[in-house]
SETILUM-292461 format. One record per residue: residue number from 1; residue in one letter; chain; x, y, z of N, C-alpha, C, O in turn. Coordinates in Angstrom, 2 decimals, m for minus. Example, Ala and Ser with C-alpha at 12.3 -4.5 7.8 and 13.67 -1.06 7.14 Angstrom:
REM residues 2
+------+----------+-------+---------+---------+---------+---------+---------+---------+---------+---------+---------+---------+---------+---------+
! bami ! drendren ! gumar !     n.X !     n.Y !     n.Z !    ca.X !    ca.Y !    ca.Z !     c.X !     c.Y !     c.Z !     o.X !     o.Y !     o.Z !
+------+----------+-------+---------+---------+---------+---------+---------+---------+---------+---------+---------+---------+---------+---------+
!    1 !        a !     A !   13.19 !   m5.69 !    7.80 !   12.30 !   m4.50 !    7.80 !   13.20 !   m3.30 !    7.80 !   14.24 !   m3.32 !    8.46 !
!    2 !        s !     A !   12.85 !   m2.25 !    7.08 !   13.67 !   m1.06 !    7.14 !   12.90 !    0.03 !    7.87 !   13.41 !    1.14 !    8.04 !
+------+----------+-------+---------+---------+---------+---------+---------+---------+---------+---------+---------+---------+---------+---------+
***
This chain:
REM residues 121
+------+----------+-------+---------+---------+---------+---------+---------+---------+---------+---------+---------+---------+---------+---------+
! bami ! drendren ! gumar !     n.X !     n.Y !     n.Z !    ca.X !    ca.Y !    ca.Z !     c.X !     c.Y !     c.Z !     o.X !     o.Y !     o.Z !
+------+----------+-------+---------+---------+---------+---------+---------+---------+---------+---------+---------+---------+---------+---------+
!    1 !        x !     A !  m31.97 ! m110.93 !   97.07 !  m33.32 ! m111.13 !   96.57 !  m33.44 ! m110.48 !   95.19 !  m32.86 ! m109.42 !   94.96 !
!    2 !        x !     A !  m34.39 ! m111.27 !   94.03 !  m34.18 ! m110.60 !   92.73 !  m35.25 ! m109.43 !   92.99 !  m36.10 ! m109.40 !   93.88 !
!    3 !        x !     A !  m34.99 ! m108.42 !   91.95 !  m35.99 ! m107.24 !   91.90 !  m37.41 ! m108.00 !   91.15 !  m37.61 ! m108.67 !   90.13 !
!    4 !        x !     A !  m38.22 ! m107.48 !   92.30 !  m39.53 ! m107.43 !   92.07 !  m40.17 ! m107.61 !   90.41 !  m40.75 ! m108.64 !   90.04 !
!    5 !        x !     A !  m39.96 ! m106.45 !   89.55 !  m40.03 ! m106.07 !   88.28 !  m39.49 ! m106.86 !   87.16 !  m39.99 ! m107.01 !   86.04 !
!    6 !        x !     A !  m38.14 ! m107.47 !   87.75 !  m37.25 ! m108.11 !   86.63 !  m37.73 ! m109.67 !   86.77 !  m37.99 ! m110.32 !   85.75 !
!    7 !        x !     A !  m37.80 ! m110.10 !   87.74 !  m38.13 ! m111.45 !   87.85 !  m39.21 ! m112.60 !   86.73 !  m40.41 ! m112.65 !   86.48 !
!    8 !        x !     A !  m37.96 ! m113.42 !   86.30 !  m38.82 ! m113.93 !   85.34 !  m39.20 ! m113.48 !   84.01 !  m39.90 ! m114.16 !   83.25 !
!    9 !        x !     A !  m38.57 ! m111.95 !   83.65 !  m38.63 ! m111.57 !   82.58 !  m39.88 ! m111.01 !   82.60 !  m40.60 ! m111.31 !   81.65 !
!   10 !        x !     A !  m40.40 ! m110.13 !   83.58 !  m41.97 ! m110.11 !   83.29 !  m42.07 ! m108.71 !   82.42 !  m43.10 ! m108.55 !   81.75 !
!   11 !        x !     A !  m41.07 ! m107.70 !   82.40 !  m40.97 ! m106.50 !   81.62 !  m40.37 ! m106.98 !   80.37 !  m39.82 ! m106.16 !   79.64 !
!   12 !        x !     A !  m40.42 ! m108.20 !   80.06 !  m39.49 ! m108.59 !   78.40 !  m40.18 ! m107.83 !   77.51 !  m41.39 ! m107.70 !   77.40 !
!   13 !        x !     A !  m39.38 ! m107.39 !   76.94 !  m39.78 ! m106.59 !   75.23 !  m40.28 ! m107.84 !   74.32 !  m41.34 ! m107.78 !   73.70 !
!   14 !        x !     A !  m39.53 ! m108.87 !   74.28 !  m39.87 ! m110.14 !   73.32 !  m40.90 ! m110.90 !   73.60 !  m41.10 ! m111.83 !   72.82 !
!   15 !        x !     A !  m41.62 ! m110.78 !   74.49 !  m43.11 ! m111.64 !   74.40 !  m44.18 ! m110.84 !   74.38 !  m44.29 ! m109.61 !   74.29 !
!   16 !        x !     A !  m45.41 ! m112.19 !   74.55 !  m46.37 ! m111.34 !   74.65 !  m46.79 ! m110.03 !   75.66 !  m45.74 ! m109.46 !   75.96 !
!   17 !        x !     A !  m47.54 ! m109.60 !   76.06 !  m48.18 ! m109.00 !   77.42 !  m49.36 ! m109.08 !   77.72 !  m50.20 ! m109.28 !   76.84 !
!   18 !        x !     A !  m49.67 ! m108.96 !   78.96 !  m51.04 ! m109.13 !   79.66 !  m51.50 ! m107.58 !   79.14 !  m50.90 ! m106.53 !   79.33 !
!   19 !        x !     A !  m52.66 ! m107.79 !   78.48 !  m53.85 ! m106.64 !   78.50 !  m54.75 ! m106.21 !   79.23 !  m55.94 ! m105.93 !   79.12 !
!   20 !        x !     A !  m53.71 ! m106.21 !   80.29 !  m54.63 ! m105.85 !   81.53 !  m53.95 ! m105.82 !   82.81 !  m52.90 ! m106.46 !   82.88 !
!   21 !        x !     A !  m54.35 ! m105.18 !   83.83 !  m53.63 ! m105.22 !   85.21 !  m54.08 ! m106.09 !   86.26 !  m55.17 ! m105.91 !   86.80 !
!   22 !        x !     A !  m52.85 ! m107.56 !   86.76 !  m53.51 ! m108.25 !   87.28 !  m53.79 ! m107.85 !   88.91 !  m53.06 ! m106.98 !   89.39 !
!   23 !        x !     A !  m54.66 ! m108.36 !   89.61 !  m54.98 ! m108.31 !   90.71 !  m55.04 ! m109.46 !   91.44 !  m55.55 ! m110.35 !   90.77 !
!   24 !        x !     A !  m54.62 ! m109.95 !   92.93 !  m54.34 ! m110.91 !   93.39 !  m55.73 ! m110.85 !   93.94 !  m56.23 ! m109.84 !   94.43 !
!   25 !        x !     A !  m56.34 ! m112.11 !   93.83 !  m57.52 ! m112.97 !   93.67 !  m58.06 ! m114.12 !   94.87 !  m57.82 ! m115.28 !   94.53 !
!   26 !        x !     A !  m58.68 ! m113.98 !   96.08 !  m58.90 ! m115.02 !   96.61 !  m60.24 ! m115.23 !   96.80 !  m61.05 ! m114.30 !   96.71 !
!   27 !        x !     A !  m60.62 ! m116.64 !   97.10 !  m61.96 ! m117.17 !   97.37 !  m61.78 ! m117.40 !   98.75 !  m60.81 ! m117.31 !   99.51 !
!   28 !        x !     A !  m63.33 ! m117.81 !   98.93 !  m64.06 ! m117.32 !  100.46 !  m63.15 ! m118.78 !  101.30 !  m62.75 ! m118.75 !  102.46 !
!   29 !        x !     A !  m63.01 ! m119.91 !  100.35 !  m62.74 ! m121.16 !  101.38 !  m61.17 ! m120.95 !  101.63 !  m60.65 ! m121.31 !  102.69 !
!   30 !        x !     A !  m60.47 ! m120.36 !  100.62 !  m58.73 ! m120.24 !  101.06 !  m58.44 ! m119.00 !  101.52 !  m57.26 ! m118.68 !  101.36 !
!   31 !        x !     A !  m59.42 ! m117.86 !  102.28 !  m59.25 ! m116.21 !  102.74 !  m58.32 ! m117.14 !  103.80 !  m57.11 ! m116.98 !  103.89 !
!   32 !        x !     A !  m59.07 ! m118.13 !  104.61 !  m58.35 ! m118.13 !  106.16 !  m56.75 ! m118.51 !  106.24 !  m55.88 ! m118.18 !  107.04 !
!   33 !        x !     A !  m56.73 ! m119.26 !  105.15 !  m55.28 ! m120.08 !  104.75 !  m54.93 ! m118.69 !  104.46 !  m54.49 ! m118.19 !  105.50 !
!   34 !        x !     A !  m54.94 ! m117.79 !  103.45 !  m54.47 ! m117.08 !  102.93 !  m53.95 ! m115.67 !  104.34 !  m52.91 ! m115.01 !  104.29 !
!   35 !        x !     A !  m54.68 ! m115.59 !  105.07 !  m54.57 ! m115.08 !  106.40 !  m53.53 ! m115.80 !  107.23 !  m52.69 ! m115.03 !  107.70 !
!   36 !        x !     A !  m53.38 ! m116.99 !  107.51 !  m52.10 ! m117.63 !  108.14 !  m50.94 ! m117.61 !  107.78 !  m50.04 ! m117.83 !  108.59 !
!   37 !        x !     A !  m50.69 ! m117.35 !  106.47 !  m49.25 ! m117.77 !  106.00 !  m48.88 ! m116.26 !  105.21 !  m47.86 ! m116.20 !  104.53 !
!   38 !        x !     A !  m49.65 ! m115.24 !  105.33 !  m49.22 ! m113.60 !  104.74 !  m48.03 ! m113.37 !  106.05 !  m48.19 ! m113.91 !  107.14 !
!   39 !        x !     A !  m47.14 ! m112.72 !  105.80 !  m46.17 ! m111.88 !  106.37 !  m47.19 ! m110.74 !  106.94 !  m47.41 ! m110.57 !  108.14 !
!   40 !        x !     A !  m47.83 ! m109.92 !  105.78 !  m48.45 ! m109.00 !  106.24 !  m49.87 ! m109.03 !  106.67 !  m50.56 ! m108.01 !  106.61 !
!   41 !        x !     A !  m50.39 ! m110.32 !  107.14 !  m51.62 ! m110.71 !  107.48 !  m52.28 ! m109.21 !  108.07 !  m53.27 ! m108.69 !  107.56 !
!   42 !        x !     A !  m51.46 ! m108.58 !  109.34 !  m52.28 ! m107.90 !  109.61 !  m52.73 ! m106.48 !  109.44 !  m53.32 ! m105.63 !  110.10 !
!   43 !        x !     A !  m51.99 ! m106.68 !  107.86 !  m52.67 ! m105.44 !  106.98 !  m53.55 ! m105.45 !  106.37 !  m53.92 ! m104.47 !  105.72 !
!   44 !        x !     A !  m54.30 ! m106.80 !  106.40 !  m54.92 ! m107.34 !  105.56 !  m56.44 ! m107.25 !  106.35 !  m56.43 ! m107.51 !  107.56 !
!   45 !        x !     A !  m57.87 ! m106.85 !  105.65 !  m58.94 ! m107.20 !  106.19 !  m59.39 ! m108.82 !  106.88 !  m59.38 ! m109.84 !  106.19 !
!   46 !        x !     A !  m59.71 ! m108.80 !  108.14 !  m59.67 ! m109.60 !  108.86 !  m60.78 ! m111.28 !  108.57 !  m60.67 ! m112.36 !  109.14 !
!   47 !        x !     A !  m61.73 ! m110.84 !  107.49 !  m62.86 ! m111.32 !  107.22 !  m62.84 ! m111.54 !  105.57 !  m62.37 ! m110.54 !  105.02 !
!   48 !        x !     A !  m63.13 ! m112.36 !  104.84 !  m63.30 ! m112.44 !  103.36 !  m64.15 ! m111.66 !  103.22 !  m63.55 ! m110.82 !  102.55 !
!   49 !        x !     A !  m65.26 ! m111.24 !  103.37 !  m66.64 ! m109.98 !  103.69 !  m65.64 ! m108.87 !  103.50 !  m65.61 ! m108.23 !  102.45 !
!   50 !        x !     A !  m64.95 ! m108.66 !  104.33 !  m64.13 ! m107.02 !  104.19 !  m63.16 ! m106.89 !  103.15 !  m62.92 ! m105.77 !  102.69 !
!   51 !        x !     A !  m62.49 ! m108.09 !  102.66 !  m61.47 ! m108.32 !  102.24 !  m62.10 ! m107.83 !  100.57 !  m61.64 ! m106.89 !   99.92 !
!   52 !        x !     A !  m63.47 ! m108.91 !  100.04 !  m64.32 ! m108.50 !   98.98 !  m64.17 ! m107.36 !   99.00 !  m63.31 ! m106.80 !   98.33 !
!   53 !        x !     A !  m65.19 ! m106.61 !   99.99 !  m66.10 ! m105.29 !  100.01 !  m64.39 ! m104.28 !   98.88 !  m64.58 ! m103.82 !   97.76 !
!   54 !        x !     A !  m63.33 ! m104.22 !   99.41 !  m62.31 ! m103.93 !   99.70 !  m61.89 ! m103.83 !   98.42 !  m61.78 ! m102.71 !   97.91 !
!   55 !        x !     A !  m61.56 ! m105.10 !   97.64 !  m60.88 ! m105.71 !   96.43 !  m61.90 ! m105.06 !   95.37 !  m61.21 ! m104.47 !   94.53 !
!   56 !        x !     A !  m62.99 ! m104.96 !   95.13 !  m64.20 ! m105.02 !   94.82 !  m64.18 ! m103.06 !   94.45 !  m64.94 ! m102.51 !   93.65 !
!   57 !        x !     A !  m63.31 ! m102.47 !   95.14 !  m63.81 ! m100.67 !   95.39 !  m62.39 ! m100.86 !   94.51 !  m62.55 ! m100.13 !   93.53 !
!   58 !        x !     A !  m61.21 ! m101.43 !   94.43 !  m59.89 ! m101.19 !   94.14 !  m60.36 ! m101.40 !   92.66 !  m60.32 ! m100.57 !   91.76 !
!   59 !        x !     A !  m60.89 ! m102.93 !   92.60 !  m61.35 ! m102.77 !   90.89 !  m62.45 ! m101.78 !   90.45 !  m62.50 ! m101.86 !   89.22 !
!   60 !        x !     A !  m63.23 ! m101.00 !   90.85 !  m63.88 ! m100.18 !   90.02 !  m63.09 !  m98.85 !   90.20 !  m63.33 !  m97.97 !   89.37 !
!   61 !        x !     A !  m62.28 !  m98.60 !   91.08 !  m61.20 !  m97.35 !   90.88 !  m60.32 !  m97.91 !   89.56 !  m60.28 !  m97.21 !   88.54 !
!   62 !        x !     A !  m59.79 !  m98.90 !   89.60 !  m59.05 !  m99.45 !   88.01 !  m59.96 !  m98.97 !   87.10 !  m59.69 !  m98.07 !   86.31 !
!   63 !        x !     A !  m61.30 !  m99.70 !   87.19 !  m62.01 !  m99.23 !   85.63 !  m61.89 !  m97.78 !   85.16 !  m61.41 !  m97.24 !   84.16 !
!   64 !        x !     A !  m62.70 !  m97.20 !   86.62 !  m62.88 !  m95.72 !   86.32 !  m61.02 !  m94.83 !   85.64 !  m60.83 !  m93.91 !   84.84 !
!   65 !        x !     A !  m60.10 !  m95.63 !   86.40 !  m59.10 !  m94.94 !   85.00 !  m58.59 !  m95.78 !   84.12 !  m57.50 !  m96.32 !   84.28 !
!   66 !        x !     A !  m58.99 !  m95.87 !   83.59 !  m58.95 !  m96.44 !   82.57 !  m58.00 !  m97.94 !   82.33 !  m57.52 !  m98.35 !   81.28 !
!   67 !        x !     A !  m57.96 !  m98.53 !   83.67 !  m57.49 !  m99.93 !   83.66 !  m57.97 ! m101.06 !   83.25 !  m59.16 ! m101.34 !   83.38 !
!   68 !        x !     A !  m57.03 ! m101.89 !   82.65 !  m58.45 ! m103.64 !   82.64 !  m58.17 ! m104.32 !   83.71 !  m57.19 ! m105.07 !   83.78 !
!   69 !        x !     A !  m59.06 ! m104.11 !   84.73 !  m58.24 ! m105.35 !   86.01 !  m58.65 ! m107.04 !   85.24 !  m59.55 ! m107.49 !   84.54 !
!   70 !        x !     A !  m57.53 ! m107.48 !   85.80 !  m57.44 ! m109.10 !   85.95 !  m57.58 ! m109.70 !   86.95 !  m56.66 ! m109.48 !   87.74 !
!   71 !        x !     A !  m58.56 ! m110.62 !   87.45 !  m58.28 ! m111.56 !   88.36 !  m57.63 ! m112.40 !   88.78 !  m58.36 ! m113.39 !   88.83 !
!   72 !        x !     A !  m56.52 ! m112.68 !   89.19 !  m55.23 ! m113.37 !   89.45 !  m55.70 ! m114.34 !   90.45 !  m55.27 ! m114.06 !   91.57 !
!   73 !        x !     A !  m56.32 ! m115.25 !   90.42 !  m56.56 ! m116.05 !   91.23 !  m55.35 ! m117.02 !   92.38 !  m54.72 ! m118.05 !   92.14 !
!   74 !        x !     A !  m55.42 ! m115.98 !   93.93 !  m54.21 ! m117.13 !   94.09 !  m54.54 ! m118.35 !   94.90 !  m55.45 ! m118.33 !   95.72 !
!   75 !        x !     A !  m53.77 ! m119.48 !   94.66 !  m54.34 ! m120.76 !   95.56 !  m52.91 ! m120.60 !   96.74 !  m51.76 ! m120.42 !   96.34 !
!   76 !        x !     A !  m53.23 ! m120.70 !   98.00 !  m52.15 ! m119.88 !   99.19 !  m50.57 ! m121.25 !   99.23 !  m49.39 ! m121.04 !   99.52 !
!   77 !        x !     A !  m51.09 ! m122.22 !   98.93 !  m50.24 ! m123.46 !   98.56 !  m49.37 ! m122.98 !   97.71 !  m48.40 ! m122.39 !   98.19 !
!   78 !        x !     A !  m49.46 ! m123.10 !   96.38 !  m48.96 ! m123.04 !   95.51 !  m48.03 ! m121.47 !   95.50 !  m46.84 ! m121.56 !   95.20 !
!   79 !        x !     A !  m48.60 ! m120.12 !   95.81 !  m48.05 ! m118.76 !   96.40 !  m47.08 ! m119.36 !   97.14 !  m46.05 ! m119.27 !   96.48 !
!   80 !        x !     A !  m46.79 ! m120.09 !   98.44 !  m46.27 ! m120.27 !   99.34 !  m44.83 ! m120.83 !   99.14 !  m43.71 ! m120.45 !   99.47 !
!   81 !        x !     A !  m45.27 ! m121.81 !   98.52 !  m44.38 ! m122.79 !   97.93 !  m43.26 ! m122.19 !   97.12 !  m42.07 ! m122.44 !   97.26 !
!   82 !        x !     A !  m44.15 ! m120.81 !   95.67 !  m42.94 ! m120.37 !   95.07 !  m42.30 ! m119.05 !   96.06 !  m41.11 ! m118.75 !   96.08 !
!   83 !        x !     A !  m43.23 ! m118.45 !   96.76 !  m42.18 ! m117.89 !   97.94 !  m41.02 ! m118.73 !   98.52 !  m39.91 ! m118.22 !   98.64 !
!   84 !        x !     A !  m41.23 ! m119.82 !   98.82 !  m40.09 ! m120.71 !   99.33 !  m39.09 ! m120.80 !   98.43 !  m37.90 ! m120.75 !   98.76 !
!   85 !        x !     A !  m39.64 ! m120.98 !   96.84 !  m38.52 ! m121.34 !   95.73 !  m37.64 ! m120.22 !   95.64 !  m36.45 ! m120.27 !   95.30 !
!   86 !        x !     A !  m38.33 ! m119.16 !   95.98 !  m37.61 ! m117.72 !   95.65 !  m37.23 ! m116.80 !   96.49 !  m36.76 ! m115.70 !   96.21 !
!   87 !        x !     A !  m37.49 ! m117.36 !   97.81 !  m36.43 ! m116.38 !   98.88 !  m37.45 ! m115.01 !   98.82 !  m37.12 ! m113.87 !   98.50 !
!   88 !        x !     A !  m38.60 ! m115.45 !   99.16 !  m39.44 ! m113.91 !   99.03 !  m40.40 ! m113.99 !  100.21 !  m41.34 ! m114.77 !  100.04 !
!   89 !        x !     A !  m40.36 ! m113.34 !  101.35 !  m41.37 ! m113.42 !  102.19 !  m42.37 ! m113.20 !  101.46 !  m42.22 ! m112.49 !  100.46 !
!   90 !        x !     A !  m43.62 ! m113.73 !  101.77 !  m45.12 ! m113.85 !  101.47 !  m45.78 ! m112.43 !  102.28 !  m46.20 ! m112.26 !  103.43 !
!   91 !        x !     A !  m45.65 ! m111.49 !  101.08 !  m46.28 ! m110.16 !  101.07 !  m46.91 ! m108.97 !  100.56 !  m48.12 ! m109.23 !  100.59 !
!   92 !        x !     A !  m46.82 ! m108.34 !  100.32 !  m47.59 ! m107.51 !   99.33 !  m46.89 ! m107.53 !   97.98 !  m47.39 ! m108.21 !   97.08 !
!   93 !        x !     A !  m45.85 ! m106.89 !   97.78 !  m45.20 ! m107.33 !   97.02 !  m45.00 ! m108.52 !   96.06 !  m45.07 ! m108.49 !   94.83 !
!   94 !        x !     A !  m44.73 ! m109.67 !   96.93 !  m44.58 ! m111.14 !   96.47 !  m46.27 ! m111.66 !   95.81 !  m46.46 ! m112.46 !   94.89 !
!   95 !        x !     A !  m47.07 ! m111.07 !   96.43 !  m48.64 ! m111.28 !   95.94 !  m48.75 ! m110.79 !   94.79 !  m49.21 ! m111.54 !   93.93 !
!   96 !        x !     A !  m48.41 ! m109.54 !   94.42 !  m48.30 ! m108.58 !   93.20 !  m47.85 ! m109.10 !   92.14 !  m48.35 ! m108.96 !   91.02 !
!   97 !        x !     A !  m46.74 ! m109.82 !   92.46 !  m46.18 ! m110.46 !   91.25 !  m46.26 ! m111.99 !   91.08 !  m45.92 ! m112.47 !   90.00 !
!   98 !        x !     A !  m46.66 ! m112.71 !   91.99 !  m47.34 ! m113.51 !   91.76 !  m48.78 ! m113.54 !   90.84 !  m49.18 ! m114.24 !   89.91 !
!   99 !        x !     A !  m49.14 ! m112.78 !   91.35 !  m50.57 ! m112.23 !   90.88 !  m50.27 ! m112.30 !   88.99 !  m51.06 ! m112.77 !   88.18 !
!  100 !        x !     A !  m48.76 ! m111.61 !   88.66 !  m48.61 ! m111.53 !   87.15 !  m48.49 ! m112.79 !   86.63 !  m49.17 ! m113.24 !   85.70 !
!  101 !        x !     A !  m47.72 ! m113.29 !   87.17 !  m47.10 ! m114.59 !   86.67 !  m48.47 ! m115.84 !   86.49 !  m48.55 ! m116.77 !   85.69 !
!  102 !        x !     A !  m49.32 ! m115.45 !   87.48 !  m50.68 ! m116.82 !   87.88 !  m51.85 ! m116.10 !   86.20 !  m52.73 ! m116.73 !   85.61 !
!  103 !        x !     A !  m51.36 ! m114.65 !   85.90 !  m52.74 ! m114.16 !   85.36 !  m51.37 ! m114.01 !   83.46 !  m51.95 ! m113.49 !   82.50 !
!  104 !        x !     A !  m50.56 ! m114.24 !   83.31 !  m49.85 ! m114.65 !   82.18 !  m49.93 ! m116.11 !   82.13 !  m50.12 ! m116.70 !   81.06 !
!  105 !        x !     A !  m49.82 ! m116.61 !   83.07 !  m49.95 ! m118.47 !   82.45 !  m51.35 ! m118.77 !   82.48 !  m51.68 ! m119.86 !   82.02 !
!  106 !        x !     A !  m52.36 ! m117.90 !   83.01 !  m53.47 ! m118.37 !   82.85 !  m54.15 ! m118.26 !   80.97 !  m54.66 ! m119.08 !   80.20 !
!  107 !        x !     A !  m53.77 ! m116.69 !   80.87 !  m54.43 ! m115.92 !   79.70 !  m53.48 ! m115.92 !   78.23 !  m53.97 ! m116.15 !   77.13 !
!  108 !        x !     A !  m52.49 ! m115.72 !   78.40 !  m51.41 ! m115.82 !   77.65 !  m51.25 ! m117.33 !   76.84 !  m50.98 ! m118.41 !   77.37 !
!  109 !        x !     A !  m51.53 ! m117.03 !   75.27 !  m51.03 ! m118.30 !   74.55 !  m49.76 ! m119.37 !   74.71 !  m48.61 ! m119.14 !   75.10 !
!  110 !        x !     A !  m50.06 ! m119.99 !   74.49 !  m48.70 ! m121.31 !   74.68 !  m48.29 ! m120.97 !   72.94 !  m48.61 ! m120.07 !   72.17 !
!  111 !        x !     A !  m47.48 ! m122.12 !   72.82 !  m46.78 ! m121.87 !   71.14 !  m47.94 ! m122.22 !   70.37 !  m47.76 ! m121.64 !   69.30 !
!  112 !        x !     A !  m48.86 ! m122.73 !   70.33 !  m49.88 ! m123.70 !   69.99 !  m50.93 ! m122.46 !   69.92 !  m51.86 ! m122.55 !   69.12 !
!  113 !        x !     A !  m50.83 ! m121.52 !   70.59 !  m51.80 ! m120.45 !   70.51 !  m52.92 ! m120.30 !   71.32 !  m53.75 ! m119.39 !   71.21 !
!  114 !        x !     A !  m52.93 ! m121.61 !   72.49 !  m53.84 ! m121.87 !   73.29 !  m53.78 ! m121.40 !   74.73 !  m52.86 ! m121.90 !   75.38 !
!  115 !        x !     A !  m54.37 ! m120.76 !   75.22 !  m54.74 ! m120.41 !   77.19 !  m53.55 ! m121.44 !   77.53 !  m53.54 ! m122.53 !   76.95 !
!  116 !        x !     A !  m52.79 ! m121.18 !   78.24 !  m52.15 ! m122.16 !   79.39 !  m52.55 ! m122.75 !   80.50 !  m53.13 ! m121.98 !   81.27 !
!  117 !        x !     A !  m52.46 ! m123.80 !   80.84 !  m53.89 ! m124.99 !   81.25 !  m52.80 ! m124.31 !   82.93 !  m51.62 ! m123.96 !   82.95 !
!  118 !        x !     A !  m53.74 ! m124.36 !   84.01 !  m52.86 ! m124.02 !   85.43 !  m52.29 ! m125.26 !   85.85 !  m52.70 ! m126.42 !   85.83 !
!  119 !        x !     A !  m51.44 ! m124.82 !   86.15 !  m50.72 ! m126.31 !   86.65 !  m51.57 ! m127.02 !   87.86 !  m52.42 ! m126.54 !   88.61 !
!  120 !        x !     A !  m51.17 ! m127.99 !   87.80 !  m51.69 ! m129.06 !   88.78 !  m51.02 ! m128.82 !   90.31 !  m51.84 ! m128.83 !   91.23 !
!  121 !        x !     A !  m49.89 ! m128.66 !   90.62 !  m49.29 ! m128.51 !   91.43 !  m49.78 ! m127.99 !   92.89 !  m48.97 ! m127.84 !   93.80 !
+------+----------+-------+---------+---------+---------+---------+---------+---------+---------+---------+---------+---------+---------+---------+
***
């Protein structure tokens, strides 16, 4: 399995960087999906309600030191899928860096200098 950190070049010296620390991101209609297919589902708050309340205390501990959280929005499909591509159980970990990769192609210029449109996929 590749290291967490290296994957994808996400520590490259030669590009840009995210100005900010991303955070893995779900909405209320994909919590339940997102609950079926975690490895570590049952570390996870059982309810989108708890799951918020939860995510919600983690980002104002970021602000208060001096972090920029990012919203990393994940869709549990698309997570799933590149877990499959990459030999990575679907877990804390694998969320984490997913989380980078979903919040660099979101925010991060293309050559053109423009946001990177999310894939369709």
């Amino acid at each position: 399995m590749p290291r967490h950190d290296t994957l994808f070049g996400l520590e490259s010296r030669d590009g840009p960087r995210l100005n900010g620390t991303p955070f893995p991101w779900f909405d209320r209609e994909s919590y339940p999906r997102i609950l079926e297919v975690m490895a570590d589902h049952d570390l996870m708050p059982a309810t989108y309600d708890r799951w918020l309340k939860q995510a919600q205390r983690v980002l104002e501990k970021a602000l208060r030191d001096g972090k920029k959280p990012i919203r990393a929005h994940i869709d549990p499909d698309q997570f799933m899928a590149w877990c499959a591509d990459h030999d990575w159980p679907a877990d804390s970990m694998a969320r984490l860096t997913f989380a980078r990769l979903v919040a660099r192609r979101d925010l991060l210029p293309d050559a053109a200098g423009q946001p990177r449109a999310p894939s369709e996929s």
